[in-house]
N, C-alpha and C positions, 0 to 999 in steps of 0.2 A: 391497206392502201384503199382508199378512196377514189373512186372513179367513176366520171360521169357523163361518159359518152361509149358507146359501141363502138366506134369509128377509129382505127389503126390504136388501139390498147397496146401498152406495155408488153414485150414478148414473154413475159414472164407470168401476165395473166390469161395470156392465151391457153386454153385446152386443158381447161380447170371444171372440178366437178360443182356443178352449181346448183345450189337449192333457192326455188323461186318464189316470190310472195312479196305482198303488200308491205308483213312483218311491223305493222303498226303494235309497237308495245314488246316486241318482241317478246313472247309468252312460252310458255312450257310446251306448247306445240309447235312452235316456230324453234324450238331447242330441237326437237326429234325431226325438224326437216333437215337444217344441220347435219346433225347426225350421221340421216340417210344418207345424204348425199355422202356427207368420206368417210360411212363405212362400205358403202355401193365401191369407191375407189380411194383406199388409201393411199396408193402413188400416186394421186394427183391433187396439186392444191386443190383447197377449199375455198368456193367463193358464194357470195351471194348475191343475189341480181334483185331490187327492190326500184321503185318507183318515187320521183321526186317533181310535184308534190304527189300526195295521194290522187291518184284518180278521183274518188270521190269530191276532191276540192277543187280539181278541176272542172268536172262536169255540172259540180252543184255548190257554186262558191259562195253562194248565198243564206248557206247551211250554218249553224253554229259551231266554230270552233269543234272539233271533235279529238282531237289527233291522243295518242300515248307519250306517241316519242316524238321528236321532231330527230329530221336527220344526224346532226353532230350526235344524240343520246341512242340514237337506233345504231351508227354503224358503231359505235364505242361496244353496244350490245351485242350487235352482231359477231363484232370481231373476239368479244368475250367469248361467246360460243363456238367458236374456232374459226371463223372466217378469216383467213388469209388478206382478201379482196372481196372489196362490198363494191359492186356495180349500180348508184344507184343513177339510173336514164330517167333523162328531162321527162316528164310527162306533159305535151302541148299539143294541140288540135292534129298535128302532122302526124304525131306519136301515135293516139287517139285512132286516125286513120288508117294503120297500119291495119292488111288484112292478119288474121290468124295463121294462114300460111308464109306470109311475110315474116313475123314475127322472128318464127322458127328457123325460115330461113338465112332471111336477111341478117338479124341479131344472134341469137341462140349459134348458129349454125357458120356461117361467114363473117360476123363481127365477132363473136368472140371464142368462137371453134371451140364449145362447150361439149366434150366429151361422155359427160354424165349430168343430167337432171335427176333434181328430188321436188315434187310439192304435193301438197296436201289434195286430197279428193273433188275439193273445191275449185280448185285455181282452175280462174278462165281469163282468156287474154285476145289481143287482136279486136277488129274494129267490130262496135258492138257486142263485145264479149261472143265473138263469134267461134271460139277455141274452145273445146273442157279437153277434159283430161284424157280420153279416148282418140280424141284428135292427133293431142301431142302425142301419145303412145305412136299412134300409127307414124305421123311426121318425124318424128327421131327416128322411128326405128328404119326409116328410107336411110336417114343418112348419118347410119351408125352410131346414135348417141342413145346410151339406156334412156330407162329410168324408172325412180320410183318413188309409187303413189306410197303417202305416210297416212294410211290411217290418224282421224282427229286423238288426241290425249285427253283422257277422262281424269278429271278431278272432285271428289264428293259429290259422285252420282251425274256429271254434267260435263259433259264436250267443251274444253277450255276455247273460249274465244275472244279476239279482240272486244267484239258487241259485249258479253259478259262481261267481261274487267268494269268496262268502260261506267256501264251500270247500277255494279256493284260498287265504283266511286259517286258516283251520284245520287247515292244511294247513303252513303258513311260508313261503306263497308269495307276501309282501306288495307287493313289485314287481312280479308280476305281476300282481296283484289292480288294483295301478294304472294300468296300462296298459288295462285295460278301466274303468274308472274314469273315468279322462281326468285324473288326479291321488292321491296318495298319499291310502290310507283314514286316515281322523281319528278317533280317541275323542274328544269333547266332554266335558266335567263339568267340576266343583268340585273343585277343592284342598282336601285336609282334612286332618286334625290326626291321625298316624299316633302309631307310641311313642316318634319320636326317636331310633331306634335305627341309621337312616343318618347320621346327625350323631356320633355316638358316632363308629362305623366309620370316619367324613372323606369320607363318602358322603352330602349330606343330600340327599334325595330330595323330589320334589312327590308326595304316594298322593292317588290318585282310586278311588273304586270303578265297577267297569263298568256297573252298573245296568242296563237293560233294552238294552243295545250286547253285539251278538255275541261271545263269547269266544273270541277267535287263539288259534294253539296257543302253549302256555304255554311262556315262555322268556324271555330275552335278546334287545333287538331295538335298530338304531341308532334312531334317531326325530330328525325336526323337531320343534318344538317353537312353537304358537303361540301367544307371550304374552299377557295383558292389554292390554297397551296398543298390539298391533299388529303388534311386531315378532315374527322367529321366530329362533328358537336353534337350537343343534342337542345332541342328548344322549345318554343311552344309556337303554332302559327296561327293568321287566320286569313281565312278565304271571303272574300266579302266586298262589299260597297259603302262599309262604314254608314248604319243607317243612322248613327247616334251623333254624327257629326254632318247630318245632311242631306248622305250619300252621294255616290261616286258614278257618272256614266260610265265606266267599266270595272271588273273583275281585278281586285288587287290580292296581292301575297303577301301579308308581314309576317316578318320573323322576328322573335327574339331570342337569340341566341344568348342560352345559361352560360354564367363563367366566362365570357367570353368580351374583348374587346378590340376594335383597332376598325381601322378602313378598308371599307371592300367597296364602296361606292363607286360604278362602273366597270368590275369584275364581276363574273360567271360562279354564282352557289349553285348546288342542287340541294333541292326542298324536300324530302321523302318524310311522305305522309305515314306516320304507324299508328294512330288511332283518333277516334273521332271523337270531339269531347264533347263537343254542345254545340246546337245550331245557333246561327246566327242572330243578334237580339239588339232591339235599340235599346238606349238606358236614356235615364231622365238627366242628367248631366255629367260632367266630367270624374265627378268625387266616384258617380256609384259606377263607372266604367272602367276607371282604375282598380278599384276593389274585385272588380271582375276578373277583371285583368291578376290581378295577383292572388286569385283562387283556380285562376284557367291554369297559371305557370306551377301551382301547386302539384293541382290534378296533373298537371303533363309530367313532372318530375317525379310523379309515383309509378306513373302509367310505364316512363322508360326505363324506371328502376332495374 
């Protein structure tokens, strides 16, 4: 269940063991706060308390696109990893303003009579990040709620983090990115009505625009493919501006999905990136972009073999 406010919750989510965090990307150390938290208290559901939008896009909206997950693919995540109840609160100036002892008491403590807390070494909260984790140790433990601190999760010599994933995509390092992940990173969105100019070529592609989802480095990439109705495909993508046709003032998504045909124009794919084929390239006209184009779908059907 989904829930986005403190204020009189469901009685059913009240007095729930809760693990706290950003959870942008939901990553293999955001798996072990989880964790903590219902193995700290397995009689009590599991929930988690995340922030919508991220702080960061509130304070500094004028930032590039950064995000992993956007909310609908975070709590889907979350609740993968056993969350019950995903709490994620408005983040807005009022929010913002909340002291660190507020936080605790007012939220945590009075809105949603949180029993047990789990977060990482890092988490800080309240106005001005005026909380860490020594704070909230002390402030729970006034008013009877654990909890506990999760050590970060090491993956090939390096403390997994959102910041890493994020760099390792822009970077073309999307299988790596997944192995700190716990699974291949997903673009979410809408299908929408491009210029038909893959269909021309005998390429018709699904375009999606990235929207407020981090921008991987620009190129050619194999990709799964998860449908509308459940199943997944497998395909070949590109991330780009189309410089061969012009370019594009923003970041588009085409897909073409192998073996596959019908309408999805207006419905919700996920795009998951497994490897990166080639950067991004203009070509001299249409003949040598097509030929590209069907040595990129080549490389991609061997790559997902």
């Amino acid at each position: 269940m989904l829930i986005d406010t403190w204020h009189h919750i469901p009685r059913e989510a009240r007095g729930a063991t809760i693990a706290l965090g950003n959870f942008d990307g939901v990553h293999l150390g955001h798996a072990a706060v989880l964790r903590a938290a219902h193995g700290a208290r397995p009689d009590l559901p599991l929930a988690a308390l995340t922030f919508e939008p991220h702080p960061r896009e509130h304070f500094r909206p004028d930032d590039p696109p950064f995000r992993l997950t956007l909310l609908t693919a975070k709590a889907a995540a979350l609740r993968a990893g056993g969350a019950r109840f995903v709490f994620a609160l408005p983040f807005d100036a009022a929010f913002a303003a909340l002291t660190a002892e507020d936080f605790v008491e007012q939220v945590l403590h009075k809105g949603l009579g949180a029993k047990h807390l789990a977060c990482g070494p890092d988490f800080a909260f309240g106005h001005r990040r005026g909380g860490d984790v020594a704070f909230l140790q002390r402030e729970a433990e006034k008013r009877g709620m654990g909890l506990s601190i999760v050590p970060p999760v090491h993956h090939g010599g390096e403390a997994v983090s959102s910041s890493r994933i994020r760099r390792l995509l822009q970077d073309g390092y999307p299988e790596r990115a997944a192995e700190k992940l716990g699974r291949p990173w997903e673009i979410r969105g809408t299908v929408v009505h491009g210029d038909k100019l893959g269909r021309v070529l005998g390429w018709p592609t699904a375009n999606m625009w990235l929207g407020r989802h981090l921008e991987p480095a620009r190129g050619v990439y194999a990709v799964a493919v998860a449908l509308p109705d459940g199943t997944e495909a497998k395909g070949v993508a590109n991330v780009g501006r189309r410089p061969t046709l012009g370019g594009d003032p923003e970041t588009r998504l085409e897909t073409y999905i192998f073996d596959w045909s019908g309408d999805i124009y207006g419905q919700e794919i996920g795009v998951r990136l497994v490897r990166f084929l080639r950067a991004d390239a203009k070509f001299a006209g249409l003949e040598e972009l097509k030929a590209a184009i069907a040595e990129d779908a080549r490389q991609a059907r061997a790559a997902l073999a």
